[in-house]
KOLSEVO-183676 format. One record per residue: residue in one letter; y, x, z of N, C-alpha, C in turn. Coordinates in steps of 0.05 Angstrom, whole numbers, plus 5000, padded with zeros to 4 digits. Each point is the difference from the previous one (the first is absolute). Layout:
KOLSEVO-183676
aYXZYXZYXZ...
//
This chain:
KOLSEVO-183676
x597915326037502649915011502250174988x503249895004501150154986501850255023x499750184994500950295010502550045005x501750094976502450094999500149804974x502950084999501649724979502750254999x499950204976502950044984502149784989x501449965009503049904989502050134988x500749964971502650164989501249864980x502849935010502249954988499249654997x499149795025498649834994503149905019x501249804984502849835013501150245010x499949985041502250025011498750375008x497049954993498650255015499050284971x502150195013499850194981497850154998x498650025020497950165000499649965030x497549835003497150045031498050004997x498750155018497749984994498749895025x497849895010499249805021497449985005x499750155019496450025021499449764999x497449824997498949815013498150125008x499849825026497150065014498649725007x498450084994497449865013499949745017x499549774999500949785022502149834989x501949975022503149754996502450304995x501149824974502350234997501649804997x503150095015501749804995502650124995x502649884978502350104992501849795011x502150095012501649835016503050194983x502049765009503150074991502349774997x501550114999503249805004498949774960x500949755008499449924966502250254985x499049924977501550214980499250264994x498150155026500250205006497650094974x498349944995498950144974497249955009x498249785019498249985008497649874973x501349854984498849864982499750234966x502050175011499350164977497950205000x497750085025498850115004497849844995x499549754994498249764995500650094970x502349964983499849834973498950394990x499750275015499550224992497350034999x498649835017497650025007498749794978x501349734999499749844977499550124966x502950194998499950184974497250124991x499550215016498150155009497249944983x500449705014497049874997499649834968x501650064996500649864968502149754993x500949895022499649714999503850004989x499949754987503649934983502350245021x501750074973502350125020502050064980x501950085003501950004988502150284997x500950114981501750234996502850015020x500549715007501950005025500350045021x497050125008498850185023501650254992x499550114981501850335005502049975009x501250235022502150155016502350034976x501749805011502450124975500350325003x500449984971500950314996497750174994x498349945007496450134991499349844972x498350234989497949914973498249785002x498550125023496349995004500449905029x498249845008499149935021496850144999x499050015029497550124998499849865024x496649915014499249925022496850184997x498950085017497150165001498949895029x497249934998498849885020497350145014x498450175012498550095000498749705019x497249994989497549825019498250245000x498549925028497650185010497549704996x498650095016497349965009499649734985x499750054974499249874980497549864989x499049765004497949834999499450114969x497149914990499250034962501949854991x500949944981501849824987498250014976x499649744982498650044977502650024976x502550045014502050094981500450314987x499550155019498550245001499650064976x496649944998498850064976500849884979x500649714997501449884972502150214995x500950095014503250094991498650374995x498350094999499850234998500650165028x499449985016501150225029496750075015x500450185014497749925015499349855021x497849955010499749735010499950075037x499350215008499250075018503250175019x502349944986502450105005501349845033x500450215021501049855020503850005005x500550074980502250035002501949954967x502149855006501249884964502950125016x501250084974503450074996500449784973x502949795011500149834987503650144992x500149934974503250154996501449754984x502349975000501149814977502850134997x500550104978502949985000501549854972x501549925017502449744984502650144982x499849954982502350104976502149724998x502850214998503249784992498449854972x499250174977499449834975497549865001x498049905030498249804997497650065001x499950334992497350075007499450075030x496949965000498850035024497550164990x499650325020497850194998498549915022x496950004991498650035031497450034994x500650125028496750185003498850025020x496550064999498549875018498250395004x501150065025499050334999499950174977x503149944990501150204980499249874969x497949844994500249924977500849784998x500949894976503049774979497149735012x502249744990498049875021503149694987x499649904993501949684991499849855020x502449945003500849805025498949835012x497749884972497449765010498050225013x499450104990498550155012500050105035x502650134995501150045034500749825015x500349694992500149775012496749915007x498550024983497649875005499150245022x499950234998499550205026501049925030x502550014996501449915032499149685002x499849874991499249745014497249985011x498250274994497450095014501650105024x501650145008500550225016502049905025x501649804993502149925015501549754994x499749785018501949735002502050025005x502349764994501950025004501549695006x500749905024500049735007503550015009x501249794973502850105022500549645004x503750035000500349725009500849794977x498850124974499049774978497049825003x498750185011496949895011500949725006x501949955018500249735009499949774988x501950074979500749884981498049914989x498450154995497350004977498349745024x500149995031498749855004501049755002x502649954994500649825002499349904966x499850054986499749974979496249854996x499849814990496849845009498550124969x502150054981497850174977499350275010x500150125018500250275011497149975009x499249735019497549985018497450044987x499949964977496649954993500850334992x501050204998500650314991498950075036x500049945018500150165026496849785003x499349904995497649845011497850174977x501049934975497450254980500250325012x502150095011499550235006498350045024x500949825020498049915027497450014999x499349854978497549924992498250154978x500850224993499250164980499149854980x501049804991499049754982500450204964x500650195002500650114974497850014987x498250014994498350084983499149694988x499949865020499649634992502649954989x502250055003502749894982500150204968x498950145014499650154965497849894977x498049995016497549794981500749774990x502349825021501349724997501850164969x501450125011502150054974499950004977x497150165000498950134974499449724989x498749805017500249784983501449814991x501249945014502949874996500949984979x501050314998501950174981497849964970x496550025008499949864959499949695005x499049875014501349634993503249985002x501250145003503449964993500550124978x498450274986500449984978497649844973x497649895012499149784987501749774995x501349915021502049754998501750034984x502750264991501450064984498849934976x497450104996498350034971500249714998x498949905014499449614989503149915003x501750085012502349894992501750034972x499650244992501250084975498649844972x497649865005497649864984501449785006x500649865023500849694996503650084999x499449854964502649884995500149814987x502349884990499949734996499549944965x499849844996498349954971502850074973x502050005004501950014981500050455008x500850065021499750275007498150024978x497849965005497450164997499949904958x501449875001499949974965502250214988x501649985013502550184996498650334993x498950095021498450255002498250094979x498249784997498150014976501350034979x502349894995500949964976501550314995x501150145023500550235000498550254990x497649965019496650184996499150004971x501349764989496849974987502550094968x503649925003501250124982499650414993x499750045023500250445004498050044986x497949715015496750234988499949984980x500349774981500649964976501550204979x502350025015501850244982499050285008x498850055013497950295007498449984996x498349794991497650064987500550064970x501949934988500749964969501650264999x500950125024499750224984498050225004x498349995006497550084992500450305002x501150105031499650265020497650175001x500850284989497950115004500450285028x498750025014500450235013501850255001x501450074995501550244989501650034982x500049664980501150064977502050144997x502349825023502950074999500250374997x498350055022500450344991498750184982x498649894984498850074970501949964982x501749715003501349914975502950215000x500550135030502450095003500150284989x497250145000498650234994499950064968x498949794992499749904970503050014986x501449905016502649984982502150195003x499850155022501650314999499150074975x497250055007498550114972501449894965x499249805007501549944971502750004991x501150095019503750004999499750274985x498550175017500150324998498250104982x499349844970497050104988501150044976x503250044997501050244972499350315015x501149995021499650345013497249985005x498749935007497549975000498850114966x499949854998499150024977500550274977x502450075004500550304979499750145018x498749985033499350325003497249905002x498749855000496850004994500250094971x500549924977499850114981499750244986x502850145018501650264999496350205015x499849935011497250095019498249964983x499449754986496950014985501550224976x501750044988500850224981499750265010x500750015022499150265006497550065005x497949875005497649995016498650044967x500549784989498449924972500050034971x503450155009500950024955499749824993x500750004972500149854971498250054979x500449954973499750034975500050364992x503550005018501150284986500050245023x498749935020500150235023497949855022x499650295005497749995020500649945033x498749895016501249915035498750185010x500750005033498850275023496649874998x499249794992496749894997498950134984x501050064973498650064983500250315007x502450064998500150385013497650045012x500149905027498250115020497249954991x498949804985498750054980498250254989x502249974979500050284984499550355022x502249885015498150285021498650075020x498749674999497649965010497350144995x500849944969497750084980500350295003x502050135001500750274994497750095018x502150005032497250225017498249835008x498449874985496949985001499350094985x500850024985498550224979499950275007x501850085014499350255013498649965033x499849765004499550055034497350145004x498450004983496650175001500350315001x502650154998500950285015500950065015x501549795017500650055025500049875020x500249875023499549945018503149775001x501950204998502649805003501549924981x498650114976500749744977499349884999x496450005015499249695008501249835012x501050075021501449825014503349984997x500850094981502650024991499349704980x497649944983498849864991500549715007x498450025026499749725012501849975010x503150185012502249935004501549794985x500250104973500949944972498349704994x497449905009498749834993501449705023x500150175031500749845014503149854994x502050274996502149844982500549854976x498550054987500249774970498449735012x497650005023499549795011502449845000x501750055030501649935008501949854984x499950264981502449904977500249834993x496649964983499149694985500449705023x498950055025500149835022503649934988x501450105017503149945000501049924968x499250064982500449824974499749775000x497249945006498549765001501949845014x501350115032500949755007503649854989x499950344992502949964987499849764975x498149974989500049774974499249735014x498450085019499949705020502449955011x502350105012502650025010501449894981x499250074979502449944972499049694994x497549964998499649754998501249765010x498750125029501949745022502749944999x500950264996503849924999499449834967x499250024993500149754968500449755015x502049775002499649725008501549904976x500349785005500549734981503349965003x501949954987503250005011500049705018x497849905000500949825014498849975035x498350245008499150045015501750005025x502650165006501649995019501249865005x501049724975500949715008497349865016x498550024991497449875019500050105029x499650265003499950165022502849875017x502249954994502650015016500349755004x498349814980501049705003496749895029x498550225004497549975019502350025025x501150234998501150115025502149935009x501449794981501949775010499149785017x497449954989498549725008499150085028x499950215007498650135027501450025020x502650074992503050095012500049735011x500949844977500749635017497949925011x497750044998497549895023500650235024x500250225004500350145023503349955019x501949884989502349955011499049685023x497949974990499549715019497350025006x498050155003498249995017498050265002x502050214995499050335012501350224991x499850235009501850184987496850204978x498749835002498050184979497649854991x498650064977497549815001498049975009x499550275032498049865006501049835028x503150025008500849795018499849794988x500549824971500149804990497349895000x497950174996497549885002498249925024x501350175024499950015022501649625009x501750044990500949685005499149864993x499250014970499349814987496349835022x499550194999497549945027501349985021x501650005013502049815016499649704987x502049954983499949785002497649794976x498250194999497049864996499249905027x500050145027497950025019502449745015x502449934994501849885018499349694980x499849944970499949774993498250015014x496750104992498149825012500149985019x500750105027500549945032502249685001x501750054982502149665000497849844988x498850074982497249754980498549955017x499750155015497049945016500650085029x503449865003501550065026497349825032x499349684987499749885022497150125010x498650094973496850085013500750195019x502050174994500050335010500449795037x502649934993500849895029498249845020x497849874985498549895012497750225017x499750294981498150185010501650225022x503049965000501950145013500249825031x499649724993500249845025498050005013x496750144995498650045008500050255020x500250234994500450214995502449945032x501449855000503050035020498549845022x498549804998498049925021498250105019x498950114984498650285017502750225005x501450084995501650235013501549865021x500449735002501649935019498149905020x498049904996497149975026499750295014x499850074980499650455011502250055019x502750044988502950005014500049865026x498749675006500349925019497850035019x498550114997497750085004500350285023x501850224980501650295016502049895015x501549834996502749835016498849995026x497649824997499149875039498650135011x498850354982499150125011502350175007x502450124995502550085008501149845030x500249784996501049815016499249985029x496750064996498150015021499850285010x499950104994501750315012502749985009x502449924993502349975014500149825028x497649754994500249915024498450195024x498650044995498850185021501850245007x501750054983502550274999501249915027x500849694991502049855011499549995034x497549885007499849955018500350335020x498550254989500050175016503450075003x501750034982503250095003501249745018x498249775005501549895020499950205033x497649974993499250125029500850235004x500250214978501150274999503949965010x501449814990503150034992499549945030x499749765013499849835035499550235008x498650124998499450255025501850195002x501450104976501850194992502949885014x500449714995502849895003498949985032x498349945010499350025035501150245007x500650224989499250235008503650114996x501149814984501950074999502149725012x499649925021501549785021500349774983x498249904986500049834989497749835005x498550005024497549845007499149784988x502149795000500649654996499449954964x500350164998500950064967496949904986x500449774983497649904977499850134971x499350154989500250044983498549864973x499450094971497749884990501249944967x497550044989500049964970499449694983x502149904993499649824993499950014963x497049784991499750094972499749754987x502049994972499649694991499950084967x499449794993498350004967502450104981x499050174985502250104976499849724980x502649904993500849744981498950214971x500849804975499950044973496849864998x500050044968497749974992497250015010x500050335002497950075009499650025029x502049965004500350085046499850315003x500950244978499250215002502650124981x500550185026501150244967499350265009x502450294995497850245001499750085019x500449935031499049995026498149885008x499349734978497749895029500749774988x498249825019500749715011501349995024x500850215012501649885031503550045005x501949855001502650045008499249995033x501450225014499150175027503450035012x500249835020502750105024498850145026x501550145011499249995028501649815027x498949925009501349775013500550145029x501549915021501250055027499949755013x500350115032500349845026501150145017x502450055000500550195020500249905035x499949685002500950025027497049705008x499649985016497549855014500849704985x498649824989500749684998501350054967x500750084990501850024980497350014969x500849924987497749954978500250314990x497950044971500950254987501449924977x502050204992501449934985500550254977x500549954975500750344991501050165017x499450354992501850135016502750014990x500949984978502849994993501449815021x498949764999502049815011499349985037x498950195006499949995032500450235008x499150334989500750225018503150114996x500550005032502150164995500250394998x501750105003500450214979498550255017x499849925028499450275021495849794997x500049795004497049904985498850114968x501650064983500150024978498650305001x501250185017499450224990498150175013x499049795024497150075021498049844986x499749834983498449904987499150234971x502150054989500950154977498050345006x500550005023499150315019497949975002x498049725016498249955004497950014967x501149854979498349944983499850344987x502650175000499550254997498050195010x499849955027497750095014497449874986x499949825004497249954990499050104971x501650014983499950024975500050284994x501150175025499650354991496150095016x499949895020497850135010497550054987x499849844974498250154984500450134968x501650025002501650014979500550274983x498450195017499450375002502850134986x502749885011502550124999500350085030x500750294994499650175038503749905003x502049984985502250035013502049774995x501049855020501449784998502950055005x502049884977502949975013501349715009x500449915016501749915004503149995001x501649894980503850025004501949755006x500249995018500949765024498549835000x497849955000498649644995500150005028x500450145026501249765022502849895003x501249964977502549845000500249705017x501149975012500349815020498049895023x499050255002497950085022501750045030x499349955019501550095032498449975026x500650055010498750055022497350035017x499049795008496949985011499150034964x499549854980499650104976500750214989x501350144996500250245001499050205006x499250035025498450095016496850004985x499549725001497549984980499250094973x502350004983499250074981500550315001x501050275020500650215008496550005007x498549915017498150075014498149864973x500549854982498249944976499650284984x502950124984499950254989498750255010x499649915027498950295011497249984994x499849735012496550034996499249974963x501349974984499350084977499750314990x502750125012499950234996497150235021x498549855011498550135004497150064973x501149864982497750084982500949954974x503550034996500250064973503250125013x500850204982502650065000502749784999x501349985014502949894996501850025004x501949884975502950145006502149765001x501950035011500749715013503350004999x502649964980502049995006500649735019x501950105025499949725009503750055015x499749805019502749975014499649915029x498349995001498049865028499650255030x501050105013499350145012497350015018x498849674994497350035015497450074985x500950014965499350194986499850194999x501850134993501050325000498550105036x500149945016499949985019496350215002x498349754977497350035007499450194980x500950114986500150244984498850294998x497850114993499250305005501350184986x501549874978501950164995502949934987x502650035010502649895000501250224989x500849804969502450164987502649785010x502250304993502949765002501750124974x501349764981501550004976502949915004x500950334991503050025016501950034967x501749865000501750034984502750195005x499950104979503350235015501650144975x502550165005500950074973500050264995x500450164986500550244994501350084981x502150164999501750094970500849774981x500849855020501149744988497449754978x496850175011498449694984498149925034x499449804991498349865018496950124993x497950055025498350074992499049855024x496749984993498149885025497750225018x499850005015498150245018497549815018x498550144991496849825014499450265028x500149895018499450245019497649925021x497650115001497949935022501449995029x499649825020500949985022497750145032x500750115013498550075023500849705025x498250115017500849805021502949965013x501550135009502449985000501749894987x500350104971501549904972498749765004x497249794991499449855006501349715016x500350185030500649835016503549934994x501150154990503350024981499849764990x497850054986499949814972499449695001x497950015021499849675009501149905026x501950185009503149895014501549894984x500350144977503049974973497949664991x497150024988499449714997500649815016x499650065031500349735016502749905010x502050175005503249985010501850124968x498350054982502750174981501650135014x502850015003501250264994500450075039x499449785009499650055036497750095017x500650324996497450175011500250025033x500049725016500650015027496450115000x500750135030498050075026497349864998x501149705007497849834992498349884970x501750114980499149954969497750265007x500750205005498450204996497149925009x500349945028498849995020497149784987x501049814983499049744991498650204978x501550134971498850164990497150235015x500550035009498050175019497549865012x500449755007498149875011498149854971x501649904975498449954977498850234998x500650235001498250204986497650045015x499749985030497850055023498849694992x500449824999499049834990498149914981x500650104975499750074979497550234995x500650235016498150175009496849835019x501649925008496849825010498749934995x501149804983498849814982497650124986x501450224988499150174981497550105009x499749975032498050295011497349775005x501949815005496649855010498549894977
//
């Protein structure tokens, strides 16, 4: 659950920091007062979208820090490197003017996906866009797969899908029309033609480029190989360092049978005239090769022209050109022998789409059975929340196109309503109204967290147009949730706030001429202040109090039995 929650320089709130405990936590305040910015901090925190227009004018950095305790295994844990057996996470984020965002997960660096995929283990967050989302009928088959743990069957479906949709691409790109498909050939079959004729070899281009520095540069070349075999080798009229060393080769062997290191002064002298002779040798092989023909580097330059204009249109080298060129070998014969292929491709899409529909009705047949239990689950929930009369129910009809399928399934999924006795069901868009909207909205939330192994839930106004005897219900709904997962609950409802184990109040005020926001825990007294100011606003008569006082003993009851 989550602990404490650091706030700094986040909008109106310069720095709070904020106890949660255990149970129903609730933040109450005047609108304006900075109630929702302790949501979008807690939001930050957890990874999820935000924006640099959160910083406190006049500040750098925003920072939000979140401590959670009593921490379930997470198999995020170990993917991510941490240990696994950890009962306690420090979640940090802080927000930079130029766009960056640091964060870290018990002191080590940690990317935003990362710290997003963590908190959505750790903590929900249900505000008053939820509604929206249910009014929305593409939203429903997203809350019915989650219901139904149908994931692992929509993933097998996908996996197939996703290759007969890209089988289908493949046979579509094959059927074209008979002038197309001449046009093409006549394309294919012009390249291969002019790339086969010129008759590519592996590497040439960078041999021929090698080759012809060389031959640009084989005057200097050439008079210091020379200049070298003259020194190495002499003439007619003088002797080279070969023949020298030679000559005093011979010298101390002739003496090496008196001493020990004329001997080897010897074979010194032997090893160098080796050498000597070696490096001659290649020096007249050196001299050789620079010998070419004057017409050799017009050949050479008139190759490397012909290469240049084949590489300006189908590679920047020869072995990309050849690399194409088997391109469009492997692409004629696929157009030549387009209809066989398509005929063994239409085979091939027969079976993936028998398979596909095959995972579809086995998908489908799991959602209905999803279906039927979230009827019975949402009715009991919306009973529970003064909505007795109330029909609920999943209604599922055939996906159109081709196949009756795309990457969900075969089922388009609404949830349908009845809110009053005699009345048919009808979408919920076009029948709930807005205080229905958001006990339904609450309800399907409940159901959808209780197994869900997230210990801490927020709520931020979703009882918007909620009142009275309802009110009440969905006040005595949150409590009994909060007996077995944490929650935190911005509201305006005093029969909310009311049922609360623990009551903050968010006070706006000024100082030194800026506006700042203050989160302050409430005792019973302050309390009863506070849901006087909800029920009369700014008229703290005798009897407001009095009324405040009796929700809270009330409230307490509830609680006890």
């Amino acid at each position: 659950m989550l602990c404490v929650l650091h706030i700094e320089n986040i909008a109106l709130i310069e720095s709070a920091d904020i106890q949660f405990d255990p149970g129903f936590n609730v933040l109450t305040g005047e609108t304006g007062a900075g109630k929702s910015i302790v949501v979008d901090s807690i939001s930050a925190v957890l990874g999820e979208r935000t924006s640099r227009e959160l910083i406190r004018t006049g500040a750098k950095t925003a920072q939000v820090r979140a401590v959670f305790d009593q921490i379930p295994p997470l198999e995020w844990l170990e993917k991510n490197g941490f240990e696994t057996e950890q009962k306690e996470l420090l979640l940090q984020r802080e927000i930079h003017l130029d766009g960056r965002n640091v964060c870290r997960v018990n002191g080590k660096p940690v990317t935003v996906a990362q710290l997003r995929e963590l908190g959505r283990q750790l903590l929900n967050i249900h505000g008053q866009h939820d509604g929206q989302q249910l009014l929305d009928s593409t939203c429903h088959l997203g809350y019915l797969d989650s219901f139904g743990h149908t994931g692992p069957l929509l993933d097998e479906f996908r996996q197939t899908y996703g290759q007969l949709a890209a089988l289908r691409r493949e046979i579509a790109a094959l059927e074209m029309d008979e002038a197309e498909r001449s046009r093409w050939v006549d394309t294919l079959t012009y390249q291969i033609g002019e790339l086969e004729r010129a008759d590519l070899k592996p590497g040439e281009d960078e041999e021929l480029d090698r080759r012809k520095d060389l031959l640009r540069s084989s005057g200097k070349l050439m008079d210091a190989v020379r200049a070298a075999e003259y020194a190495l080798g002499g003439d007619d009229e003088s002797q080279g360092a070969s023949a020298l060393l030679d000559e005093a080769e011979g010298q101390m062997r002739s003496v090496a049978r008196y001493s020990p290191e004329m001997a080897a002064l010897a074979e010194t002298l032997t090893q160098l005239r080796t050498l000597t002779d070696d490096a001659l040798e290649q020096l007249r092989e050196a001299g050789d090769e620079l010998n070419f023909s004057p017409d050799e580097l017009d050949e050479l330059e008139s190759r490397l022209d012909t290469l240049y204009r084949l590489k300006k249109k189908y590679g920047h080298s020869v072995a990309e050109m050849l690399d194409y060129l088997e391109q469009c070998r492997r692409e004629l014969d696929q157009i030549q022998y387009a209809d066989d292929t398509i005929q063994q491709l239409q085979g091939k899409l027969e079976k993936l789409r028998a398979e596909a529909r095959k995972r579809a009705e086995r998908l489908s047949k799991a959602r209905r059975a999803a279906a039927e239990q979230l009827q019975i689950r949402v009715q009991d929930e919306l009973s529970q929340l003064d909505m007795p009369k109330v029909r609920f129910q999943t209604e599922f009809s055939a996906k159109g196109g081709e196949w009756a399928m795309d990457e969900t399934g075969m089922d388009d999924v609404q949830f349908l309503m009845s809110a009053n006795v005699g009345e048919d069901l009808k979408p919920i868009q076009k029948v709930a109204s807005g205080g229905e909207l958001a006990r339904i909205m609450l309800a399907l939330k409940n159901v959808l967290a209780e197994d869900d192994g997230v210990g801490s839930l927020v709520f931020d106004e979703v009882d918007t147009g909620v009142s009275g005897r309802a009110a009440q219900k969905v006040a005595e709904k949150m409590a009994q949730v909060a007996r077995h997962k944490q929650v935190l609950c911005v509201t305006h409802l005093p029969q909310i706030a009311a049922m609360a184990d623990t009551h903050f109040s968010v006070e706006k005020g000024e100082r030194s001429g800026r506006t700042y926001t203050r989160v302050t825990g409430l005792d019973r007294d302050q309390r009863t202040q506070e849901l006087a100011r909800l029920i009369g606003g700014t008229a703290m008569t005798p009897a407001i109090l009095r009324s405040a006082g009796e929700l809270l003993d009330q409230a307490d009851a509830y609680k006890q039995h």
